[in-house]
OpenMM code with the backbone's topology and positions (N, CA, C; nanometers):
from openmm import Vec3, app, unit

residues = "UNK UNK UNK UNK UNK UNK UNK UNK UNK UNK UNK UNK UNK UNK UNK UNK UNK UNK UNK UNK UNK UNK UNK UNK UNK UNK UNK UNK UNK UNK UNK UNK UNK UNK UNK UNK UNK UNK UNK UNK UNK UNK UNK UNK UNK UNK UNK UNK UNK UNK UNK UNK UNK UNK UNK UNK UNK UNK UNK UNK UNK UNK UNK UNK UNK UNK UNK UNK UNK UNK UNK UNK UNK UNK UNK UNK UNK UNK UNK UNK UNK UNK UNK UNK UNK UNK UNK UNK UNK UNK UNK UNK UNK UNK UNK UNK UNK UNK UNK UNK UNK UNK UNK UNK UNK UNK UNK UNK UNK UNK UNK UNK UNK UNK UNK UNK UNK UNK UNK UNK UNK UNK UNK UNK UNK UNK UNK UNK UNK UNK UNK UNK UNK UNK UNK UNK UNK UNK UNK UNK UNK UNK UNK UNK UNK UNK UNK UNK UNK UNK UNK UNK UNK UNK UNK UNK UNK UNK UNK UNK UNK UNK UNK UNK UNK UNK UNK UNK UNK UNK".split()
positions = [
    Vec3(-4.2879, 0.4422, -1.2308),
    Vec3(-4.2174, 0.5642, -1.2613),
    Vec3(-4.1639, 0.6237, -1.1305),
    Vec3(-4.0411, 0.6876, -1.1472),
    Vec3(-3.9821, 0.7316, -1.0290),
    Vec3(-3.9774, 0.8592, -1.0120),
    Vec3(-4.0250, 0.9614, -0.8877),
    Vec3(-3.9799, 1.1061, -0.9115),
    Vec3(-3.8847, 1.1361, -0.8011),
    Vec3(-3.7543, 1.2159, -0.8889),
    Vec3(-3.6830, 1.2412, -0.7840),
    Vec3(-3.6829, 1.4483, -0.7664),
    Vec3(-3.6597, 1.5081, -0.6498),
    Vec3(-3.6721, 1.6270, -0.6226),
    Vec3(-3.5475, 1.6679, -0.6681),
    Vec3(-3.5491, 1.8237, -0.6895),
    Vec3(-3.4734, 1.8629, -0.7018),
    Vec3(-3.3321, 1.9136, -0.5956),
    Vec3(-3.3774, 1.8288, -0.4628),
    Vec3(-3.2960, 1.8199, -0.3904),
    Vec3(-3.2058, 1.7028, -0.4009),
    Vec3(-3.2514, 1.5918, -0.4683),
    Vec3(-3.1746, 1.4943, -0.4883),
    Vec3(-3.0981, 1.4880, -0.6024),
    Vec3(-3.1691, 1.5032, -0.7170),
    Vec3(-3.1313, 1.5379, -0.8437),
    Vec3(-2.9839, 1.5709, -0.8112),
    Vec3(-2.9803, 1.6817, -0.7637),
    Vec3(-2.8568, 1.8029, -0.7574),
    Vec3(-2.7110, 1.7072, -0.6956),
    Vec3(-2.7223, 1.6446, -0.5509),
    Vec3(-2.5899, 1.5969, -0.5166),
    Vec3(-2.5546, 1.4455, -0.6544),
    Vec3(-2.7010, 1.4162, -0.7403),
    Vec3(-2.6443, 1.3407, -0.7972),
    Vec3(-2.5945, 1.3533, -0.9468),
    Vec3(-2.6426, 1.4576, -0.9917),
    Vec3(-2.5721, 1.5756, -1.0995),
    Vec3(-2.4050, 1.5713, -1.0315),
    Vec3(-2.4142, 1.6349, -0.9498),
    Vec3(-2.2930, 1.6989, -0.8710),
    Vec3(-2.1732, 1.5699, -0.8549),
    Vec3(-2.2814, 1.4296, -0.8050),
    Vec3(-2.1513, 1.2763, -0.7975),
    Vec3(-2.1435, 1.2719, -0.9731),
    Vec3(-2.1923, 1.2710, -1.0628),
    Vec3(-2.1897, 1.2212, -1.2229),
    Vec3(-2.0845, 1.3239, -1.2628),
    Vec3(-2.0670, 1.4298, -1.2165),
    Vec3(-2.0043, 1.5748, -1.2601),
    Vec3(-1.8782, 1.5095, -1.2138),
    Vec3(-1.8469, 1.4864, -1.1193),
    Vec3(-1.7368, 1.4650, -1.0518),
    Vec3(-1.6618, 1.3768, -1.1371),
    Vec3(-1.7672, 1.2460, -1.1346),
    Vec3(-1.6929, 1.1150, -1.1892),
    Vec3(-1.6171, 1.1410, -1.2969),
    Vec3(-1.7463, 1.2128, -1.4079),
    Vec3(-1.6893, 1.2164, -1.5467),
    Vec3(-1.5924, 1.3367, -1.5303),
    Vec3(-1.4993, 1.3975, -1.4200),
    Vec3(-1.4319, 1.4981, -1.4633),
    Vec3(-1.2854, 1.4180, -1.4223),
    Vec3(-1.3216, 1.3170, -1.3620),
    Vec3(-1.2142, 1.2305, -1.2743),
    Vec3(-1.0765, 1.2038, -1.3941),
    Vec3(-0.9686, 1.2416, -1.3005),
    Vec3(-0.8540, 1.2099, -1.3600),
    Vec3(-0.8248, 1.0902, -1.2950),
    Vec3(-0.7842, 1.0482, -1.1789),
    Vec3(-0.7538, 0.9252, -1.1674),
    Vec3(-0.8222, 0.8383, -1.2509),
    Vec3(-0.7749, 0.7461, -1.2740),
    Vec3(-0.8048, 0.6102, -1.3376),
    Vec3(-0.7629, 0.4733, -1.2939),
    Vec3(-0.8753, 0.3763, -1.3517),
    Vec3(-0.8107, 0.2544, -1.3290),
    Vec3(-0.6804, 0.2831, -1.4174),
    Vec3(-0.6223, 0.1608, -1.3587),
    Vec3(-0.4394, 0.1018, -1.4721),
    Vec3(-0.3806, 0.2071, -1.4101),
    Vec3(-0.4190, 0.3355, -1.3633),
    Vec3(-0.2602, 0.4512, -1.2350),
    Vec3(-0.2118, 0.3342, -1.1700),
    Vec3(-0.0758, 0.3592, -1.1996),
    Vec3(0.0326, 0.2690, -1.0842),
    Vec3(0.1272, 0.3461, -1.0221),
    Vec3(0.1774, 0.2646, -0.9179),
    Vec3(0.3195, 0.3622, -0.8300),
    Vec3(0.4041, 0.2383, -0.7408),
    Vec3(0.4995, 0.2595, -0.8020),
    Vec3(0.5957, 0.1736, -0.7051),
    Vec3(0.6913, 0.2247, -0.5795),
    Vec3(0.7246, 0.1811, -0.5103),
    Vec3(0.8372, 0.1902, -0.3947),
    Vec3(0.9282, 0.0654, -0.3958),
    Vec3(1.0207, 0.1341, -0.4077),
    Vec3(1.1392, -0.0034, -0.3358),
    Vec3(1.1694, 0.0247, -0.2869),
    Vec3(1.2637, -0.0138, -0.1150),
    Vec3(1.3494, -0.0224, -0.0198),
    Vec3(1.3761, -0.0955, 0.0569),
    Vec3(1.4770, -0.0789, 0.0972),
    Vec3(1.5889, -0.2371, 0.2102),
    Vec3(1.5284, -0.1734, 0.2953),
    Vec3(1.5122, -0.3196, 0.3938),
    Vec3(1.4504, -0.3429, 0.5092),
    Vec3(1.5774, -0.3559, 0.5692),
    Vec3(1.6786, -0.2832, 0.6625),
    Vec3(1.7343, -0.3601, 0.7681),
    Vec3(1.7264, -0.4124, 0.8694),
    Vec3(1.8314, -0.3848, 0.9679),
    Vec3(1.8140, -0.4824, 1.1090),
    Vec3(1.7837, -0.3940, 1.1605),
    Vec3(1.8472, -0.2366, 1.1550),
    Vec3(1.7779, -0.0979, 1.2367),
    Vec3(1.6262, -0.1150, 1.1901),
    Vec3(1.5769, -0.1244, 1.0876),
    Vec3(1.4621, -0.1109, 1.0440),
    Vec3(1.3181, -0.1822, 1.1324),
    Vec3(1.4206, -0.3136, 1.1220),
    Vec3(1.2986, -0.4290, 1.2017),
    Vec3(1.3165, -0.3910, 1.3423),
    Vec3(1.4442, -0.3747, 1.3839),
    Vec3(1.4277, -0.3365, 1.5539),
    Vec3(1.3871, -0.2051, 1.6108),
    Vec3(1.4091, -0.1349, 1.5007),
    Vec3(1.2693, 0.0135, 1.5729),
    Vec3(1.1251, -0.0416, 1.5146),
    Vec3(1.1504, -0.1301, 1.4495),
    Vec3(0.9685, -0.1508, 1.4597),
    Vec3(0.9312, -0.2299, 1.5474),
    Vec3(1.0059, -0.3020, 1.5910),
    Vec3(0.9430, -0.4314, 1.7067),
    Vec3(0.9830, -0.2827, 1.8481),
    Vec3(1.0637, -0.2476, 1.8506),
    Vec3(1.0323, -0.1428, 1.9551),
    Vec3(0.9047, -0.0791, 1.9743),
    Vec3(0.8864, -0.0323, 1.8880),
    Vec3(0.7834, 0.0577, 1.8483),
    Vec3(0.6149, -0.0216, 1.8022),
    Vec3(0.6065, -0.1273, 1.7913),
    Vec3(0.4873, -0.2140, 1.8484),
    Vec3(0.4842, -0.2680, 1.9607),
    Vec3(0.6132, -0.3119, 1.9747),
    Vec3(0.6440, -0.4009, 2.0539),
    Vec3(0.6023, -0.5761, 2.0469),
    Vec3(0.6340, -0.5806, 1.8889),
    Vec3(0.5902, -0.6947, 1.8488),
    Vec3(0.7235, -0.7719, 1.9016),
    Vec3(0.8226, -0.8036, 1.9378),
    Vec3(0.9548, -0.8900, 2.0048),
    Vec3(0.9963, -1.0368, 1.9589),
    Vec3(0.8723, -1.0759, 1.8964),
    Vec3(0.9064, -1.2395, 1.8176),
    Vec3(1.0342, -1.2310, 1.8081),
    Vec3(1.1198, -1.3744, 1.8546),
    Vec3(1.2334, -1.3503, 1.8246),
    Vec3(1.2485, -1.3711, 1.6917),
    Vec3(1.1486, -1.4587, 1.5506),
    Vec3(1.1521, -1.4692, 1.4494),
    Vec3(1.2163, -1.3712, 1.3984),
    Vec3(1.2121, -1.2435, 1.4174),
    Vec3(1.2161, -1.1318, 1.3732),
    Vec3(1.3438, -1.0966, 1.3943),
    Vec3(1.3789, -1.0818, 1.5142),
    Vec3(1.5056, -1.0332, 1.5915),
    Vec3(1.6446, -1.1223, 1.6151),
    Vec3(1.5925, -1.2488, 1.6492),
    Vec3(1.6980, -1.3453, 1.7126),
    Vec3(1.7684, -1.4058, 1.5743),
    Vec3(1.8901, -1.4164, 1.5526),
    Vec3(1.9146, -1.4855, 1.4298),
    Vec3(1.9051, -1.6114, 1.4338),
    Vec3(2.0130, -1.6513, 1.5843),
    Vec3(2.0169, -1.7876, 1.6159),
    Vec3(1.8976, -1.8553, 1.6194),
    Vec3(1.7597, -1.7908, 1.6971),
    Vec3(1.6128, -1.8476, 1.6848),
    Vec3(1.6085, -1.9250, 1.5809),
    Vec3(1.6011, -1.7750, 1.4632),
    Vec3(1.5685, -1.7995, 1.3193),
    Vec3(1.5994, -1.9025, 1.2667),
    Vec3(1.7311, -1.9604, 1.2916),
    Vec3(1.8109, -2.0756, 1.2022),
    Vec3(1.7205, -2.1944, 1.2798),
    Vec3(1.6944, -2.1900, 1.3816),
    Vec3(1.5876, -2.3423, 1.4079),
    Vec3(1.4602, -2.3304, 1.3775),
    Vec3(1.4297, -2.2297, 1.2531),
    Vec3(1.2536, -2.1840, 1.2105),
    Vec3(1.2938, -2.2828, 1.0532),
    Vec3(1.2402, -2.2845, 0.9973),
    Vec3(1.2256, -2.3124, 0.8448),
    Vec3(1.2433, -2.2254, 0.7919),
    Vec3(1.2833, -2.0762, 0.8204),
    Vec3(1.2823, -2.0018, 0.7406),
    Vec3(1.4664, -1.9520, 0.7192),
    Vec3(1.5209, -2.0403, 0.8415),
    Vec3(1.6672, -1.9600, 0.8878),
    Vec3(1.7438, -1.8680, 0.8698),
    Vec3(1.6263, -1.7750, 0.8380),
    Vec3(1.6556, -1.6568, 0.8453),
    Vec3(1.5593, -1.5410, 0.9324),
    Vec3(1.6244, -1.4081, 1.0034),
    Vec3(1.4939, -1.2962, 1.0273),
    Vec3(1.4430, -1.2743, 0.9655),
    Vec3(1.3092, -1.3058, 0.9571),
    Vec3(1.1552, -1.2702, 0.8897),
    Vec3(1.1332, -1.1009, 0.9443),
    Vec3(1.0965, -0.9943, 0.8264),
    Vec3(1.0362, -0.8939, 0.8677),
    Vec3(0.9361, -0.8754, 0.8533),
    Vec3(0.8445, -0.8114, 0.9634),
    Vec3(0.7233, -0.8276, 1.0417),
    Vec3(0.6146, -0.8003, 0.8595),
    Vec3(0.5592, -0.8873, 0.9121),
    Vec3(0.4465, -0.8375, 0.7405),
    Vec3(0.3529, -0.7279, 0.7630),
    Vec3(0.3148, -0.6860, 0.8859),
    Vec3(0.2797, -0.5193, 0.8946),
    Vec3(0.3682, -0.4374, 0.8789),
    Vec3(0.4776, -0.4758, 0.9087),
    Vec3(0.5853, -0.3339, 0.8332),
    Vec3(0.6152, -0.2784, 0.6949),
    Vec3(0.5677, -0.4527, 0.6078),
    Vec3(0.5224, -0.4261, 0.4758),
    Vec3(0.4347, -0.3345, 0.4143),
    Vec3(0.3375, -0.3495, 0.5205),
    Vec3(0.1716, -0.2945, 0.4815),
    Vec3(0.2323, -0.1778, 0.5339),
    Vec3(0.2924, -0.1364, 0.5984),
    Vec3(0.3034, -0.0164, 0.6620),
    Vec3(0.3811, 0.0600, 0.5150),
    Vec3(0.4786, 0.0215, 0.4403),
    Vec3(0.5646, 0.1187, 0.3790),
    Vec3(0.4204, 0.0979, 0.2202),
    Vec3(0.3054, 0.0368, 0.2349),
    Vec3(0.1992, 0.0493, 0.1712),
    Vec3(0.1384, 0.1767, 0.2036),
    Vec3(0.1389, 0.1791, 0.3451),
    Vec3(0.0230, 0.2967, 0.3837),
    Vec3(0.1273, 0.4064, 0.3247),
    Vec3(0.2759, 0.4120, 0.3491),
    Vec3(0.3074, 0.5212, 0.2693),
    Vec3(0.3209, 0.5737, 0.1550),
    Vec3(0.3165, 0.4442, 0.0581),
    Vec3(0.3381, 0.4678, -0.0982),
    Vec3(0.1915, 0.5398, -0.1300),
    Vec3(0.0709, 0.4981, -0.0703),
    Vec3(-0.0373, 0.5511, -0.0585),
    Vec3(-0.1111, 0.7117, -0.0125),
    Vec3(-0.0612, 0.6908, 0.1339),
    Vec3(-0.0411, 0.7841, 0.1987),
    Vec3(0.0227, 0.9079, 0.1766),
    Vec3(0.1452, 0.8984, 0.1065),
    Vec3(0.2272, 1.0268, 0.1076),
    Vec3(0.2358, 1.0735, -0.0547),
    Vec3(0.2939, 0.9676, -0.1281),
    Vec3(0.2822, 0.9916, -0.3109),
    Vec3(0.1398, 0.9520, -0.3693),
    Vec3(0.1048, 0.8571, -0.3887),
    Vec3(-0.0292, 0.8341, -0.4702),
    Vec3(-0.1260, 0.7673, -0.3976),
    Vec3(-0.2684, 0.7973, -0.4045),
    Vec3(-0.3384, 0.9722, -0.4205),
    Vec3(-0.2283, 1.0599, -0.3269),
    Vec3(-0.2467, 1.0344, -0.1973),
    Vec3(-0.1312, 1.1237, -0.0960),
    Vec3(-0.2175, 1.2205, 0.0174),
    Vec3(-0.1421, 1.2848, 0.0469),
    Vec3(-0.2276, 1.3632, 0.1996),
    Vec3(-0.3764, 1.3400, 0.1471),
    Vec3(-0.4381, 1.3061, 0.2580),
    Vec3(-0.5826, 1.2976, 0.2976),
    Vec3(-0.6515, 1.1639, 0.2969),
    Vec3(-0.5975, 1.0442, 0.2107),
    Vec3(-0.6123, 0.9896, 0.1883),
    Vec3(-0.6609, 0.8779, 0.3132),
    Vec3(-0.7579, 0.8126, 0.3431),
    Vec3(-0.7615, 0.7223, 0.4571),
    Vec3(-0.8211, 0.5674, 0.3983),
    Vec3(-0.7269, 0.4843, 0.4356),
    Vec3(-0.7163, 0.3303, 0.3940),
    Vec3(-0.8750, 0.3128, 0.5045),
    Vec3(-0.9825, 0.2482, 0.4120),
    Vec3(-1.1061, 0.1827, 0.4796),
    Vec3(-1.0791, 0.0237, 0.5031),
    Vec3(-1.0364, -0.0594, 0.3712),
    Vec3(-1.0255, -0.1733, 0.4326),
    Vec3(-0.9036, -0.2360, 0.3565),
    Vec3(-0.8505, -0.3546, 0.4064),
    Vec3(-0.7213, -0.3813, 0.3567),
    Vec3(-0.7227, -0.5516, 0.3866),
    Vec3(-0.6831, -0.5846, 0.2282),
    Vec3(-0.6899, -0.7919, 0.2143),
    Vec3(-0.5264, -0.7920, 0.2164),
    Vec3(-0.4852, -0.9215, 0.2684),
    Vec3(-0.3060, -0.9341, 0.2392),
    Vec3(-0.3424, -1.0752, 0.2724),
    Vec3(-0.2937, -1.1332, 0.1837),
    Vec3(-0.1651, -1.2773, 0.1716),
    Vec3(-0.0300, -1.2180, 0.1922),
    Vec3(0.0568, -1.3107, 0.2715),
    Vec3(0.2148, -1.3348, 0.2636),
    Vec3(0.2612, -1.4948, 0.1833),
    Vec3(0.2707, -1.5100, 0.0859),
    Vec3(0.2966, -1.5884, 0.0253),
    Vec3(0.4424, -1.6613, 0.0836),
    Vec3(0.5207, -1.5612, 0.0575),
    Vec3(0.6717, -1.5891, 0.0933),
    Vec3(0.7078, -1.4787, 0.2167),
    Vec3(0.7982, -1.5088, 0.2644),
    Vec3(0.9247, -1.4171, 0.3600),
    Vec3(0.9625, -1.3184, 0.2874),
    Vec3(0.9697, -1.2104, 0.3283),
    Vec3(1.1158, -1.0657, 0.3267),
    Vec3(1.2057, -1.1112, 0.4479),
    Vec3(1.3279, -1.1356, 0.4197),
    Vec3(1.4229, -1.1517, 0.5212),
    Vec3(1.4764, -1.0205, 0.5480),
    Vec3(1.5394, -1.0202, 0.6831),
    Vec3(1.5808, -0.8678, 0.6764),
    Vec3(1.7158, -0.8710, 0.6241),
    Vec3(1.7482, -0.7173, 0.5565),
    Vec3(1.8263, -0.6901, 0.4793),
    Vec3(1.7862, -0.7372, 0.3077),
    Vec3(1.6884, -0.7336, 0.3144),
    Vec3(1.6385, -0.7559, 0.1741),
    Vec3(1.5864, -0.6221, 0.1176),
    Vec3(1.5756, -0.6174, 0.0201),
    Vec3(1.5337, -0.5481, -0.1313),
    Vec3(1.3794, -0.5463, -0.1415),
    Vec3(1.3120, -0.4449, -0.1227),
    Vec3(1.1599, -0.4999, -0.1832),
    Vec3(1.1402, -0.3809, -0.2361),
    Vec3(1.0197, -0.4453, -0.3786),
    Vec3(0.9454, -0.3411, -0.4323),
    Vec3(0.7782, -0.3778, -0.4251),
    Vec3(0.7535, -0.2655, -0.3887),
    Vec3(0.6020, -0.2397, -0.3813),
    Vec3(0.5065, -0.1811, -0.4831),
    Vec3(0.4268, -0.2565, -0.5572),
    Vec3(0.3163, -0.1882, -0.7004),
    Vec3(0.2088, -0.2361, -0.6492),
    Vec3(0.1680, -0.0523, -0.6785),
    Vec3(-0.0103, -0.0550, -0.6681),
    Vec3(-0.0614, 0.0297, -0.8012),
    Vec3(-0.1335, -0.0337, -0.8215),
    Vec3(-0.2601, 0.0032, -0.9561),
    Vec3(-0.3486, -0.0091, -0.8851),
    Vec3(-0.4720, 0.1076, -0.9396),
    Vec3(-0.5865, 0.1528, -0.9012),
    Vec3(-0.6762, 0.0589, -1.0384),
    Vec3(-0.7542, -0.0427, -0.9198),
    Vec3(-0.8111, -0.1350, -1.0131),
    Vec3(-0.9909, -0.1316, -1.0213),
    Vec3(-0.9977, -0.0359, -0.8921),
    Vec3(-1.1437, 0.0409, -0.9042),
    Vec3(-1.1567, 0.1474, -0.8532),
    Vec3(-1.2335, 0.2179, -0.9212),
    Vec3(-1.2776, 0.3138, -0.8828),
    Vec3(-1.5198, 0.3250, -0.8151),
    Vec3(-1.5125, 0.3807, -0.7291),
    Vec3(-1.6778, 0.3663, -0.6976),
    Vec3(-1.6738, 0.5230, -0.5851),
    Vec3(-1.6874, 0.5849, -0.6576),
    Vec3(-1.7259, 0.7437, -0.5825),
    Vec3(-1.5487, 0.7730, -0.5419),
    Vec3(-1.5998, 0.7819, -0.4209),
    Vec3(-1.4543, 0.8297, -0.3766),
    Vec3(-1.3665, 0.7114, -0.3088),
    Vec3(-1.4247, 0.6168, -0.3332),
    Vec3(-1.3429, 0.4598, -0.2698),
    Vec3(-1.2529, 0.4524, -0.3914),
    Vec3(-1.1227, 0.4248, -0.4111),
    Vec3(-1.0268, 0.3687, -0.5091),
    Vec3(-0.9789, 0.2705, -0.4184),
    Vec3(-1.0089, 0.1764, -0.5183),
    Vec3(-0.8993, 0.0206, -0.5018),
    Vec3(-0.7824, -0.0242, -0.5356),
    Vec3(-0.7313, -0.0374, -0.4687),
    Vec3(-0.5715, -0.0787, -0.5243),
    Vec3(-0.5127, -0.2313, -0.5298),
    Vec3(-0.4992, -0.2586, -0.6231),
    Vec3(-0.4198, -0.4236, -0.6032),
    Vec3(-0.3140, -0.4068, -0.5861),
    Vec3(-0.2432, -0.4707, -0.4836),
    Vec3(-0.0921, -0.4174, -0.4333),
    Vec3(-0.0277, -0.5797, -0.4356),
    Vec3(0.0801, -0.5703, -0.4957),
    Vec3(0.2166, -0.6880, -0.5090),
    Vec3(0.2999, -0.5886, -0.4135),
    Vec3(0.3724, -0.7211, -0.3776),
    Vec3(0.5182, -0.6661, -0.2978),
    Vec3(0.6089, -0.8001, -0.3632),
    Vec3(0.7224, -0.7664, -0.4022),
    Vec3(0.8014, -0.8874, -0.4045),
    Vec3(0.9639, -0.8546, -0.3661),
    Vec3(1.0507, -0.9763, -0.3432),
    Vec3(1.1725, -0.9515, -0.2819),
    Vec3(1.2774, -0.9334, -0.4292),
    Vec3(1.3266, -0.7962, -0.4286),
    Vec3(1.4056, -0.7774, -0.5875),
    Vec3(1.4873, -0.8738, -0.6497),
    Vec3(1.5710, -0.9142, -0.5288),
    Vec3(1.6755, -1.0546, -0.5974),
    Vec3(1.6161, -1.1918, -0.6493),
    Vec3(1.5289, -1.2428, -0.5139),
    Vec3(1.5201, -1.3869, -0.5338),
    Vec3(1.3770, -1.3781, -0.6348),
    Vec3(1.2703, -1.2305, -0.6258),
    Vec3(1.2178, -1.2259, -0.7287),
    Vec3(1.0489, -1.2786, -0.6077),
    Vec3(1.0736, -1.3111, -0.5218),
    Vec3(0.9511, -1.3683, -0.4456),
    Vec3(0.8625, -1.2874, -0.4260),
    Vec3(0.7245, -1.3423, -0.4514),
    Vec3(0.6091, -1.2563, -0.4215),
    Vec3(0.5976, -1.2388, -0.2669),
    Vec3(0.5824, -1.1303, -0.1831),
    Vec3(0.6276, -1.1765, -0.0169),
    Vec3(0.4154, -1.0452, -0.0072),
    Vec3(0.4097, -0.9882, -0.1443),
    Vec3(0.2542, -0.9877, -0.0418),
    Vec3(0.1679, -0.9752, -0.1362),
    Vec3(0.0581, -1.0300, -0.1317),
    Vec3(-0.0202, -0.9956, -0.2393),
    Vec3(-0.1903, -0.9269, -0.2046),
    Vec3(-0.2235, -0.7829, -0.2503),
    Vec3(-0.3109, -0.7633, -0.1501),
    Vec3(-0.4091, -0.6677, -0.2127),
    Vec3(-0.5577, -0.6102, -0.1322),
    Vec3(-0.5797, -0.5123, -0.1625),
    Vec3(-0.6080, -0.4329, -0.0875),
    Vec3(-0.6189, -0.2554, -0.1155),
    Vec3(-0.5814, -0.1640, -0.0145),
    Vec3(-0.7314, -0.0804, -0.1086),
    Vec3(-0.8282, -0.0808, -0.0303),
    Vec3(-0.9591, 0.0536, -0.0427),
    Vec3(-0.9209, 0.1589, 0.0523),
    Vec3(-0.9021, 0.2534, -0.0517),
    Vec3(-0.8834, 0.3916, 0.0290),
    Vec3(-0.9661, 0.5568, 0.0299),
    Vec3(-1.0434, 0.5760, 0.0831),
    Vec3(-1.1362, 0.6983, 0.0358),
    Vec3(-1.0191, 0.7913, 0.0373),
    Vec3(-1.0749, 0.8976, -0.0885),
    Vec3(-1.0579, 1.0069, -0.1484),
    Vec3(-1.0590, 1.1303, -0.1162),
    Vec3(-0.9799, 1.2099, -0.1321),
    Vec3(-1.0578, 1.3483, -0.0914),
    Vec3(-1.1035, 1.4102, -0.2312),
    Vec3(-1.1850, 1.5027, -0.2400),
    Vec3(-1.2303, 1.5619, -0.3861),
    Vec3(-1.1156, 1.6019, -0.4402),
    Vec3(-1.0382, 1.6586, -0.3826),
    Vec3(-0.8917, 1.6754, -0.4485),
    Vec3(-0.8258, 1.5571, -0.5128),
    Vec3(-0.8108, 1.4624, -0.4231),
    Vec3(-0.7490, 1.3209, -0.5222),
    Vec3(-0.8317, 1.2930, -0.6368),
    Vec3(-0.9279, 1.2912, -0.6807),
    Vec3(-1.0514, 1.2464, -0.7507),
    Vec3(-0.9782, 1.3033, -0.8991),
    Vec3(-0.8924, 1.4408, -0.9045),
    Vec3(-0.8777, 1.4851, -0.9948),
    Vec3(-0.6706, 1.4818, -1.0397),
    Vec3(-0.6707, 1.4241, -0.9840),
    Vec3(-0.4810, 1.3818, -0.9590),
    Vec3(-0.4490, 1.2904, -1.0209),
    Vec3(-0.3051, 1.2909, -1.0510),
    Vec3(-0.2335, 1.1732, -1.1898),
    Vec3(-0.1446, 1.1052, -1.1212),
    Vec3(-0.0881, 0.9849, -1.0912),
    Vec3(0.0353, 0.9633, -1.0604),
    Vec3(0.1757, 1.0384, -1.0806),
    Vec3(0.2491, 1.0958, -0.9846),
    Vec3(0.3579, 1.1537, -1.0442),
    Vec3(0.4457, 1.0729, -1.1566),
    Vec3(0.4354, 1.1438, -1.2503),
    Vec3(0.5357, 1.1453, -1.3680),
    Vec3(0.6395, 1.0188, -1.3472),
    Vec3(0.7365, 1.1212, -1.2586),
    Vec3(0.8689, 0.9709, -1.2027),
    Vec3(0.7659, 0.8807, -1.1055),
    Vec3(0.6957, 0.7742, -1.1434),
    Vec3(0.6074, 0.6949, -1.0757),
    Vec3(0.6857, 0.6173, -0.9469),
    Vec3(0.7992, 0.6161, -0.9467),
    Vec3(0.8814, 0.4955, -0.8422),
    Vec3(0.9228, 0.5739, -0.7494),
    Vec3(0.9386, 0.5500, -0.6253),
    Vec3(1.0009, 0.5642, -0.4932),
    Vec3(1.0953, 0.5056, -0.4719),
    Vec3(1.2367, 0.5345, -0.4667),
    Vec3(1.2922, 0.4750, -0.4108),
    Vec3(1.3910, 0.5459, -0.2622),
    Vec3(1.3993, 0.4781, -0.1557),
    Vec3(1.4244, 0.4728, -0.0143),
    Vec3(1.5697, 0.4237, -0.0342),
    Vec3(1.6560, 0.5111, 0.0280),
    Vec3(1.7836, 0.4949, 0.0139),
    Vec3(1.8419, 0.5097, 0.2181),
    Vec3(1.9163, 0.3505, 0.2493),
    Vec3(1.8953, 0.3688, 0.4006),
    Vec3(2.0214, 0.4627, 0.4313),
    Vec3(2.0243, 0.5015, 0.5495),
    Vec3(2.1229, 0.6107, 0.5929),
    Vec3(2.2488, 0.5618, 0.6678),
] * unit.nanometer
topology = app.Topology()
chain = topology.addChain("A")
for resn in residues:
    res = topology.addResidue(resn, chain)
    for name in ("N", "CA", "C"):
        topology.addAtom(name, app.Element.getBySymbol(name[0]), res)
């Protein structure tokens, strides 16, 4: 037999209270789409200073297998941290750990859309299974998952209504 105090009892009243008041859910989704350009990839290789010419050089590119500029697959994950980060859950939110496959290429000047569904939930950790694929040719370019703690505020939040993002370049 187990006795627990009424000091413990209470924060775990208080986690059961929470759970069962929880609006998020598994199956919440949110998409983003947006073109990657050549401004796009070259302020990001600035701005890491990642320089592969894969990325940058065209002429390179055409003697890769891919013969085309490849854009960087953290820049992917990156417009992740924002679909995350800024729309769903959104401010406060901090990514703990993060799985990615690149199956295929995003070339630059391509089309991508990004979907995440919340495929667990465990306190304030939500899991997300995240696809990325390229809109035209239809290619899966990431396939991944993104654990992100909560703030008590997210715990009780819906996906916005208009669920999609879309990024229109300037």
């Amino acid at each position: 037999m187990i006795f627990l105090s009424s000091s413990i009892t209470k924060p775990i009243n208080h986690m059961i209270m929470l759970q069962s008041n929880r609006f998020i859910s598994i199956g919440d989704r949110i998409s983003l789409i947006r073109k990657i350009t050549t401004k796009d990839v070259k302020d990001f290789a600035k701005l890491t200073g990642d320089i592969n010419p894969i990325h940058l050089d065209s002429n390179y590119a055409k003697q890769t297998r891919y013969q085309k500029c490849v854009v960087h697959g953290i820049f992917v994950q990156g417009l992740i941290s924002c679909l995350l980060g800024v729309h769903f859950p959104g401010t406060g939110c901090v990514v703990h750990a993060i799985s990615c496959k690149f199956p295929e290429p995003l070339f630059v000047d391509e089309t991508c859309r990004i979907e995440a569904v919340v495929s667990k939930l465990r306190g304030r950790l939500a899991t997300f299974d995240v696809n990325a694929y390229e809109c035209e040719r239809n290619a899966n370019i990431l396939i991944g998952c993104f654990d992100v703690f909560l703030t008590r505020e997210q715990l009780s939040l819906k996906p916005p209504v208009d669920n999609e993002i879309v990024y229109h370049s300037d």
